[in-house]
C-alpha positions as CSV (number, residue, x, y, z in Angstrom):
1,X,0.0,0.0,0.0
2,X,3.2,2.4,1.0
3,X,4.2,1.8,-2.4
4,X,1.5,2.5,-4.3
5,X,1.0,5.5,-2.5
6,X,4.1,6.6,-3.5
7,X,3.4,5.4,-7.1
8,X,0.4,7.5,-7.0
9,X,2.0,10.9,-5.2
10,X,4.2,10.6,-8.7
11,X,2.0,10.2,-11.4
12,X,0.3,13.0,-9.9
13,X,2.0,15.4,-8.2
14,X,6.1,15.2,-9.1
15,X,5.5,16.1,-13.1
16,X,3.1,19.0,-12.1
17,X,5.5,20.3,-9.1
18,X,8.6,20.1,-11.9
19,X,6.3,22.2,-14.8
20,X,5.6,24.6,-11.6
21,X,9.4,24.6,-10.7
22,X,10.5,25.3,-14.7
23,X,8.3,28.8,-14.6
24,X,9.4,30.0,-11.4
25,X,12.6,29.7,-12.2
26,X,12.5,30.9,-15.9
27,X,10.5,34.3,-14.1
28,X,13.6,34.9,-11.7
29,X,16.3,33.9,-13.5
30,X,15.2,36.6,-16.3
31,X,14.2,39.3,-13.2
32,X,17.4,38.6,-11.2
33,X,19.6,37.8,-14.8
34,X,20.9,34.7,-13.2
35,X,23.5,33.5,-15.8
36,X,26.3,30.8,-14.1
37,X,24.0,28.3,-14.9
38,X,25.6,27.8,-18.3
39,X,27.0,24.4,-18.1
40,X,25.4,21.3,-19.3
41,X,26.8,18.9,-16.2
42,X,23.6,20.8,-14.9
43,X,21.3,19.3,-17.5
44,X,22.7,15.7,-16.7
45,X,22.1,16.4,-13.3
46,X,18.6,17.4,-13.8
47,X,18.0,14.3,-15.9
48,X,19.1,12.3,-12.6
49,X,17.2,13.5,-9.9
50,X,13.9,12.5,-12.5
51,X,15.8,9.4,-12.7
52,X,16.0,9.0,-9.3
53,X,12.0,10.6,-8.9
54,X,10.5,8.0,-11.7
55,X,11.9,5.1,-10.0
56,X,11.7,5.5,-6.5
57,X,8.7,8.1,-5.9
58,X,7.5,9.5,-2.3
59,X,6.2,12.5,-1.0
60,X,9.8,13.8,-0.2
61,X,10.5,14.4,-3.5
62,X,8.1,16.7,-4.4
63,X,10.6,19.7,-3.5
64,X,13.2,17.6,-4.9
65,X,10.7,17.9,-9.0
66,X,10.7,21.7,-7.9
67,X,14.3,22.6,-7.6
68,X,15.2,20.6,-10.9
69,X,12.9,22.3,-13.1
70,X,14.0,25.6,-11.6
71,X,17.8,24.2,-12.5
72,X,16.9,23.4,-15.9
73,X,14.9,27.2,-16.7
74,X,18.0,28.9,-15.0
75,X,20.3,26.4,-17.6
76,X,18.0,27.9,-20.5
77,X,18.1,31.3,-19.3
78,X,21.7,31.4,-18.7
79,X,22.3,29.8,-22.4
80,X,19.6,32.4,-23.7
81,X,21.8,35.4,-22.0
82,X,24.5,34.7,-22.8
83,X,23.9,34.5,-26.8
84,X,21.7,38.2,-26.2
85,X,25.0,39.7,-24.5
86,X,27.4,39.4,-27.5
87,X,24.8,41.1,-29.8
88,X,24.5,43.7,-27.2
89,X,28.1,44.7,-27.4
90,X,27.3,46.2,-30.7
91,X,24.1,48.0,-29.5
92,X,24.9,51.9,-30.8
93,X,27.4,50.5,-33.8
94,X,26.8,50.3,-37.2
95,X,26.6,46.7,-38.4
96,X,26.4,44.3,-41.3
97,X,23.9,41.5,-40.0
98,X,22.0,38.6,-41.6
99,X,19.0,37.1,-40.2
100,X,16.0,34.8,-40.9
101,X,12.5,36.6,-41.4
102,X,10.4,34.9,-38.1
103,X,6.7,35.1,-39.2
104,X,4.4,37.2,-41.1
105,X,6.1,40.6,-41.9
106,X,3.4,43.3,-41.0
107,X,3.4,46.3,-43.5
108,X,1.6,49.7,-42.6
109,X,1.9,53.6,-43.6
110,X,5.0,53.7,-41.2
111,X,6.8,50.4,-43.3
112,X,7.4,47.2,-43.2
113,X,7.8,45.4,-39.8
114,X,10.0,41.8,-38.9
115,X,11.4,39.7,-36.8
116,X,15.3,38.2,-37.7
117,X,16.2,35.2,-35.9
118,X,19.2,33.0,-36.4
119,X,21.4,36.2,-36.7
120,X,25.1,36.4,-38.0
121,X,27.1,39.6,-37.8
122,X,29.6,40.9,-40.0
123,X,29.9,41.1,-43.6
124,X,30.1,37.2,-44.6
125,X,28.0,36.6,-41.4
126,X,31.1,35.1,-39.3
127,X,30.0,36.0,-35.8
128,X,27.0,34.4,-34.8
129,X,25.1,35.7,-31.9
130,X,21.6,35.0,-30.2
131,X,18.2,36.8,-29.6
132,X,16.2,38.4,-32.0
133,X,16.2,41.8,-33.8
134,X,13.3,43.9,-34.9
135,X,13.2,45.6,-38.0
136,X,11.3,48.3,-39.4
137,X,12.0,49.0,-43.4
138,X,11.1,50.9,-45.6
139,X,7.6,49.6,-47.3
140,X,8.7,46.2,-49.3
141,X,6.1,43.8,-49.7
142,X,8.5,41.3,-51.8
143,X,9.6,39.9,-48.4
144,X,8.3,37.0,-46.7
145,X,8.5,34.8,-44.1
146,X,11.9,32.4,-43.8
147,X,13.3,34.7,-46.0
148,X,17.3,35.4,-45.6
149,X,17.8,39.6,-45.2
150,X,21.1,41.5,-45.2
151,X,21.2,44.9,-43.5
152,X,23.3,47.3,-43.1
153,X,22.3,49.9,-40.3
154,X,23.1,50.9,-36.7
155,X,21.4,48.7,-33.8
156,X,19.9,50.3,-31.3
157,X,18.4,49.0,-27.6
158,X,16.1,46.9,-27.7
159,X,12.6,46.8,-26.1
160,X,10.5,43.4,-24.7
161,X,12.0,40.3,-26.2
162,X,14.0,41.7,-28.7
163,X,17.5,41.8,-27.8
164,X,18.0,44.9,-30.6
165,X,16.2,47.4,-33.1
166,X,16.6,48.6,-36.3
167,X,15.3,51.9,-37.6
168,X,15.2,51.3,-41.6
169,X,18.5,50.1,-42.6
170,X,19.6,49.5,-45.9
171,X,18.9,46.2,-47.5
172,X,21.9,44.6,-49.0
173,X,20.4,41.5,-50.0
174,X,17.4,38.9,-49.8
175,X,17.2,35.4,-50.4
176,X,14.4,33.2,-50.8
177,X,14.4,29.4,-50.0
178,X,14.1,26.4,-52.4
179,X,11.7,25.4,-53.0
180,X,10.8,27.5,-50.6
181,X,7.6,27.5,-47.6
182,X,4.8,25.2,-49.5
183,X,2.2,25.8,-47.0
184,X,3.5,29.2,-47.0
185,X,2.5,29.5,-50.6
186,X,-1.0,27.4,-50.4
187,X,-1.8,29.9,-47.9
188,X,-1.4,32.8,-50.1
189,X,-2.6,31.2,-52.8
190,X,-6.1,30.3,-51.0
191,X,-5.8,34.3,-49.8
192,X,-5.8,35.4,-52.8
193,X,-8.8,33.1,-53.8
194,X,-10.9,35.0,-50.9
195,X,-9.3,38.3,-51.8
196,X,-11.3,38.3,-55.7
197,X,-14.6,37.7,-54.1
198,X,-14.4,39.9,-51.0
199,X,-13.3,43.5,-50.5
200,X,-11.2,45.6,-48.2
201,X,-11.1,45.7,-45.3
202,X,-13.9,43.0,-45.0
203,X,-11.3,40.4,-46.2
204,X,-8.8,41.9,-44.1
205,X,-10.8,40.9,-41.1
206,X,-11.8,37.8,-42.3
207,X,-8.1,36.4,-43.4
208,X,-7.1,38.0,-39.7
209,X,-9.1,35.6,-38.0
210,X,-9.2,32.6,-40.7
211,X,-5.0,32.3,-41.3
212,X,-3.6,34.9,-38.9
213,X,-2.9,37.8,-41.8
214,X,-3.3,41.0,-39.8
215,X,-0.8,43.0,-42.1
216,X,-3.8,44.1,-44.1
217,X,-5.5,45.7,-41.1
218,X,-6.1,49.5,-41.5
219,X,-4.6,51.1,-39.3
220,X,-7.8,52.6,-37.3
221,X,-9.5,49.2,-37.4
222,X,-6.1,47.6,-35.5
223,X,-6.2,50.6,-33.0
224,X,-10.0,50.0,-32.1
225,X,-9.5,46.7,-31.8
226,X,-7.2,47.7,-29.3
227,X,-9.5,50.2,-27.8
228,X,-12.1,47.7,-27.3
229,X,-10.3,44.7,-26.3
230,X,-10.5,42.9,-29.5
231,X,-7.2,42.5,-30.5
232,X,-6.9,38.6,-29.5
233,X,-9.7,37.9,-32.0
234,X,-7.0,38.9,-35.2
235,X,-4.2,36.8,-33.8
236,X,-4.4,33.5,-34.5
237,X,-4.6,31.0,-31.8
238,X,-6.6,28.7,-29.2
239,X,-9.8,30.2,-30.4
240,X,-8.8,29.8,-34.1
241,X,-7.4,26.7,-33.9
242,X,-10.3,25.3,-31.4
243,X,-13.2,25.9,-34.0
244,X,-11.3,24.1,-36.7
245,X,-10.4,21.2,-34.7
246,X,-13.7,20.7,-33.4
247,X,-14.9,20.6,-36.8
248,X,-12.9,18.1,-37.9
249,X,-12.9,16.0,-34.8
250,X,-17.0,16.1,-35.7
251,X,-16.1,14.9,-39.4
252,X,-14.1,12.4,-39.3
253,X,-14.8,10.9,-36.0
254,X,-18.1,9.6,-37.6
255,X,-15.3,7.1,-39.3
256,X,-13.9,5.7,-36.3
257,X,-11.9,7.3,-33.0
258,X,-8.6,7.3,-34.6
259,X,-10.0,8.6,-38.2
260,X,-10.9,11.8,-35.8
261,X,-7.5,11.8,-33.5
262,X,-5.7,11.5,-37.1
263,X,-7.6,14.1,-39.2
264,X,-7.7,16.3,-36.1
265,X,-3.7,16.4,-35.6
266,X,-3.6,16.9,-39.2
267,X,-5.5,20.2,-38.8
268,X,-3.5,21.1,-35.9
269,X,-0.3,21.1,-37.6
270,X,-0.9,22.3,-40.9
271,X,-2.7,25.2,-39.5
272,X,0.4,25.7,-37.3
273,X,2.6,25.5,-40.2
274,X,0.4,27.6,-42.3
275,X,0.2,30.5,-39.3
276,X,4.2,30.4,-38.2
277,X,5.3,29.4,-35.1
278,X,4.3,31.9,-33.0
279,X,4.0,32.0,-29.0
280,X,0.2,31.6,-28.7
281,X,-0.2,29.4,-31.5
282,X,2.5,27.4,-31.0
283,X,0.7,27.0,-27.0
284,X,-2.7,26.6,-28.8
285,X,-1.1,23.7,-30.8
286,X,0.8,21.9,-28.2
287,X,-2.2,22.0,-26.1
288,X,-4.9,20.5,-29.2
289,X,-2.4,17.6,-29.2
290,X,-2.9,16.8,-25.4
291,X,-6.5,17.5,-25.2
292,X,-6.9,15.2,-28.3
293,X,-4.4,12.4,-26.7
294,X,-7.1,12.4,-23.9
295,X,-10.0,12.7,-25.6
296,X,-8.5,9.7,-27.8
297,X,-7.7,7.5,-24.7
298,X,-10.9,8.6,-22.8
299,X,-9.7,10.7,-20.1
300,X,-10.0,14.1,-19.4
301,X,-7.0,15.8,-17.9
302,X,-7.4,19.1,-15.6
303,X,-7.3,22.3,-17.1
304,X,-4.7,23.6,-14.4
305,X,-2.6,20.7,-15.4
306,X,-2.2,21.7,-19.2
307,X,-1.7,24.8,-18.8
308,X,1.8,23.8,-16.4
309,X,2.7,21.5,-18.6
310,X,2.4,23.7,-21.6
311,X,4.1,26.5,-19.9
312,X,6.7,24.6,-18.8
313,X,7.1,23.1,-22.5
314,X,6.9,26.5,-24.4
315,X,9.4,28.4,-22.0
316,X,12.1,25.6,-22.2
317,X,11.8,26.5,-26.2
318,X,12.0,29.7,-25.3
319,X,12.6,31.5,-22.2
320,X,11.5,35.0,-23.9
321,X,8.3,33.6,-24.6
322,X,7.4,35.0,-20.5
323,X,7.0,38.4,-21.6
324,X,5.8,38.1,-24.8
325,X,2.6,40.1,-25.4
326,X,0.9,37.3,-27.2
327,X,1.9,34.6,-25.0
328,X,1.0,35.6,-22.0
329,X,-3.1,36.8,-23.5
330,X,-3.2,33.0,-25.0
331,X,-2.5,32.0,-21.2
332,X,-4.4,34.3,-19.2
333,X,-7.3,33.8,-21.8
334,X,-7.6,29.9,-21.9
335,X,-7.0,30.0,-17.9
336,X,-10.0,32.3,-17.3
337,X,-12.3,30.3,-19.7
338,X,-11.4,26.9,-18.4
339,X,-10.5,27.2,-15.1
340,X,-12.3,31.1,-13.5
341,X,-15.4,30.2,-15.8
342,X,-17.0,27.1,-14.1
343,X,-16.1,28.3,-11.0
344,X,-18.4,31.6,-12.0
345,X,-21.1,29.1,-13.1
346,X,-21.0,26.8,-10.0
347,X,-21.2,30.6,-7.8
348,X,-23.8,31.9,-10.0
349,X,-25.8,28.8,-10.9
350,X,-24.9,25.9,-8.8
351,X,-25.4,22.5,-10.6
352,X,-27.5,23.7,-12.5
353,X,-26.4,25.0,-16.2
354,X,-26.9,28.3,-17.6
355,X,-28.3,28.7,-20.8
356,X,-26.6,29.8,-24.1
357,X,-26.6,33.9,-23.6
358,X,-25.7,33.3,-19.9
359,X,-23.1,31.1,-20.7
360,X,-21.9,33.4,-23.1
361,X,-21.1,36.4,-21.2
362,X,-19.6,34.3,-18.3
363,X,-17.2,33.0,-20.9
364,X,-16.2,36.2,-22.7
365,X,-16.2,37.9,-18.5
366,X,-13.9,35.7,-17.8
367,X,-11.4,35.4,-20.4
368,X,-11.9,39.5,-20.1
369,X,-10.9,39.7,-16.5
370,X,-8.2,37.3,-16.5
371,X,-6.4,38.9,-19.3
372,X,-7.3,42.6,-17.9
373,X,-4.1,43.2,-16.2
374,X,-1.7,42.6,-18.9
375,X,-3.6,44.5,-21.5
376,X,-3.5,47.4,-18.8
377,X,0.4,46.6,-18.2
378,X,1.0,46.6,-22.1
379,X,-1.3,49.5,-23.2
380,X,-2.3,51.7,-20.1
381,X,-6.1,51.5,-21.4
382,X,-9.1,49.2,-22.0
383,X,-12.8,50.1,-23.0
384,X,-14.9,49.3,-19.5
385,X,-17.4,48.2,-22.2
386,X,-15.2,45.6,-24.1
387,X,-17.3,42.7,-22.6
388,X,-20.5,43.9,-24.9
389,X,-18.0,43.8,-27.2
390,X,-17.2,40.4,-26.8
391,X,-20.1,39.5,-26.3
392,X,-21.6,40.9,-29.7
393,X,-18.1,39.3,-31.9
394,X,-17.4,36.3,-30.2
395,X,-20.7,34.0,-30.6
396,X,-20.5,34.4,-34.1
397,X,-16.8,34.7,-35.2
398,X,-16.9,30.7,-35.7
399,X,-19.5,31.6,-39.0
400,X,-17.4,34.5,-39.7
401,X,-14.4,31.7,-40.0
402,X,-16.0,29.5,-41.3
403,X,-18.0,31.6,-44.1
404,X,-14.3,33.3,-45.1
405,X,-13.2,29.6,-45.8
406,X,-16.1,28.6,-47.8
407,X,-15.2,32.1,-50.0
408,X,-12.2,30.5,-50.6
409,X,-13.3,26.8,-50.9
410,X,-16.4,28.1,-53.8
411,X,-14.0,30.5,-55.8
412,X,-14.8,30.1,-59.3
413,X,-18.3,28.1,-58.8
414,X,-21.0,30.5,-60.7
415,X,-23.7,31.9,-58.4
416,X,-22.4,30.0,-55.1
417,X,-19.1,32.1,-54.9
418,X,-21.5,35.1,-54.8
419,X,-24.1,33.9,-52.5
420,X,-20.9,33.0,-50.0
421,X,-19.0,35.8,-50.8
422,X,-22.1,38.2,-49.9
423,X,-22.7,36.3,-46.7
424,X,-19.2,36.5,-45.6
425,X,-19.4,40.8,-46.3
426,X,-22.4,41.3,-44.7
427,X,-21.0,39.4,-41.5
428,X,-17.9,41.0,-41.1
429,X,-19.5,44.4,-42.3
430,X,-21.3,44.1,-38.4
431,X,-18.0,43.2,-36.5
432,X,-16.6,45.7,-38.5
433,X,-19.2,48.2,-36.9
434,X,-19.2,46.3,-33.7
435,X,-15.7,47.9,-33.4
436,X,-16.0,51.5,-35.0
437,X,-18.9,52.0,-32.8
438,X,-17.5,50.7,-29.0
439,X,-13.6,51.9,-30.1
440,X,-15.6,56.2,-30.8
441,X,-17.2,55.5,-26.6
442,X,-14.2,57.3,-25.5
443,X,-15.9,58.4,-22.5
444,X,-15.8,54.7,-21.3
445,X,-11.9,54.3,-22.0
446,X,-9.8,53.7,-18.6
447,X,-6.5,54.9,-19.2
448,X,-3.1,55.0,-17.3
449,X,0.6,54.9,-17.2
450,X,1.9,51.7,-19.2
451,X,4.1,49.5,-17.1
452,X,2.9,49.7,-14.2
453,X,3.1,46.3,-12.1
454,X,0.9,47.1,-9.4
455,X,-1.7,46.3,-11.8
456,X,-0.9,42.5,-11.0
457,X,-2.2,43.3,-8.4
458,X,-5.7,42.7,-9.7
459,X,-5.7,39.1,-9.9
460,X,-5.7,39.0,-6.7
461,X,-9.0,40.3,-6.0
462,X,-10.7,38.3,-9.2
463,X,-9.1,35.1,-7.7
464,X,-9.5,35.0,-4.0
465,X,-13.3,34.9,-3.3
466,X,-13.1,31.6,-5.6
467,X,-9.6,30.0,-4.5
468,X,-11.1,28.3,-1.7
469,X,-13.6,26.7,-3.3
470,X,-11.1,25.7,-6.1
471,X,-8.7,24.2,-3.4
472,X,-11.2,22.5,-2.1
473,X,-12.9,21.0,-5.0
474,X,-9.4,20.0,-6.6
475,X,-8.3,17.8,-3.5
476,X,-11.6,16.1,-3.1
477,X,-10.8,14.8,-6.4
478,X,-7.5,13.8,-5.5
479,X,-8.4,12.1,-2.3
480,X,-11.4,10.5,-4.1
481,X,-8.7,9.1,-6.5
482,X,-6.3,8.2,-4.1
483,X,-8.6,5.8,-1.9
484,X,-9.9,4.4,-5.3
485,X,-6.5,3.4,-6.2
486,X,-5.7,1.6,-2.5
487,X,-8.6,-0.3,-2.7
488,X,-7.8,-1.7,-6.4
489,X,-4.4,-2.2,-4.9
490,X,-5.8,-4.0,-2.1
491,X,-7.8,-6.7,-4.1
């Protein structure tokens, strides 16, 4: 019994406690700039204690799963400052610099915006340092993603996860893989099919939320987005990714179980590929795959848990990714609708269920509330009216999705392309207004001082009247679980 106590304790506890250990860790090593942990003899000595955890599991190890996945974030940490310092040496210089184009480039009246990863300095690109670089250029729309760019210009600090900035330098050279991104192109191609049925900036919305294309945004639609609290709808992610998984987990699980698992990953990582590889959809994606793996399998796994593991996951890619705007909404976002939502219901409703509209704006209040502090941290202002908002976009942006696709899907069919074409307008016309109309209530705009971390202050308040009940709930579970598994164990 003593050892299948212990047995249990592991499965579910040590795992969890090691996730928790990896984001702590990550957080202070990148507050305090803890950097000796550079060596890999710490690695190997991570990969012993879990060793030493998996076979031989109690209670006492618990800290033991905590301080090794703080040891292995301050390992990444360390690795990831060390490679920023040497391109910080030349912040001020003039440089020659060759980079990698990391996502979508995003082209307004100002220029064209990007990311450069994989940077090499000098002018055959003999110094290779770490972080990233953003870029502003002058308007080029010939440049895509994964596309090789040499600059010439003078690097300047750099501001949130970028380790450097570049004010419009001069473009020696660009260079285009071959055969190049292929689902890069099918995307464009299948834009360009929606484009010649649907104007602008209709189809600007529409391929925002369908494939994650927000460079087409004009510019007073993107800042009223902002305004109202919109602006996670027009980046791709759990939401996105969500509807079209459900979708085909509907389709082609009327086959068999695995048709829908198989058709359903399928989805997840084309759409990932076809998107980029960004923070919140590369944490919508990772977390599709486990919720299909226990939807396959027939067991559900607790929200909570997830979202550790996927933390944990995502930050060991990349440390950065814990103070990346879009990272930390996808987060706060899924946490409020799967974990501070029921407990709403249950304190609103009790057992019994709400109906649709209710359920709606307990949804959209709290993915709102939980992601209310950042945008406040970020921007210094949110609409006290977003919810209506929400509330009026979200219920129907799966049809908006799903018409925009259909645009693309009917191009070229006489009379259908039109009818679909025509529905897709008239719904996006209304979000469209949605936003013009809440983004002009300027009286209802709260506004303050960006940066301010007090504001964290605030989840606090949402979370405390429901942590006790949470708590409590959780380790009923647990303990229901536990005496479950000694009394198999006993027979």
């Amino acid at each position: 019994m003593k050892n299948l106590l212990g047995r249990y304790l592991h499965q579910s506890y040590h795992l969890v406690v090691f996730c928790a250990g990896v984001i702590v860790g990550t957080i202070l090593a990148l507050i305090f700039r803890i950097n000796f942990f550079w060596s890999p003899v710490w690695v190997g000595s991570v990969v012993l204690v879990l060793v030493l955890i998996y076979l031989r599991p109690r209670l006492m190890f618990v800290g033991l799963a905590l301080i090794a996945g703080m040891v292995l974030a301050f390992f990444r940490v360390a690795n990831e400052l060390g490679k920023e310092e040497m391109l910080r040496k030349f912040v001020g210089q003039e440089i020659v610099c060759f980079g990698e184009v990391n996502g979508d480039p995003e082209t307004d009246e100002s220029g064209t915006k990007v990311k450069l990863v994989d940077l090499k300095l000098g002018e055959n690109g003999e110094h290779e340092v770490g972080g990233s670089i953003f870029i502003t250029l002058r308007q080029n729309e010939k440049i895509a993603r994964a596309d090789t760019l040499k600059l010439k210009g003078r690097l300047t600090e750099g501001f949130g996860t970028y380790a450097g900035y570049m004010y419009k330098p001069m473009v020696l050279g660009i260079w285009r893989p071959e055969p190049g991104d292929l689902v890069l192109k099918i995307r464009n191609w299948f834009a360009e099919r929606i484009r010649g049925l649907i104007q602008s900036p209709q189809v600007d919305l529409g391929l925002s939320y369908l494939l994650g294309m927000k460079s087409g945004l004009p510019d007073g639609l993107s800042e009223n987005l902002r305004v109202v609290g919109l602006v996670h709808i027009v980046v791709a992610s759990g939401a996105h990714l969500s509807i079209l998984v459900e979708i085909a987990r509907k389709i082609f699980g009327k086959l068999s179980r695995f048709a829908g698992l198989l058709f359903s990953l399928l989805f997840v990582v084309f759409f990932m590929a076809m998107v980029g590889w960004t923070p919140s959809i590369l944490r919508a994606g990772v977390m599709a795959i486990l919720t299909l793996a226990a939807w396959y399998v027939g067991r559900k796994i607790a929200p909570w848990r997830i979202i550790l593991l996927v933390a944990a996951f995502t930050l060991l890619l990349d440390p950065m990714f814990v103070i990346n705007l879009g990272w930390l909404l996808s987060f706060a976002s899924f946490g409020g609708i799967m974990i501070l939502g029921p407990r709403l219901t249950k304190f609103f409703y009790g057992e019994k269920k709400p109906g649709f509209v209710a359920e709606v704006i307990i949804t959209t209040l709290s993915a709102t509330l939980m992601t209310l502090p950042i945008i406040l941290y970020f921007y210094g202002a949110v609409s006290l009216i977003s919810v209506l908002a929400n509330l009026l976009i979200l219920p129907t942006l799966p049809y908006a999705m799903g018409l925009a696709f259909l645009t693309g899907v009917v191009a070229g069919v006489p009379g259908v392309e039109m009818v679909v074409s025509f529905l897709a307008t008239k719904l996006l016309d209304f979000h469209i207004a949605v936003v013009e109309f809440f983004g002009e209530q300027k009286s209802f705009l709260f506004e303050m001082e960006a940066g301010q971390p007090q504001v964290f202050l605030i989840y606090a308040l949402i979370l405390s009247p429901l942590t006790y009940g949470f708590l409590k709930d959780t380790f009923m579970i647990e303990y229901k679980t536990l005496v479950l598994s000694i009394k198999k164990g006993k027979e």
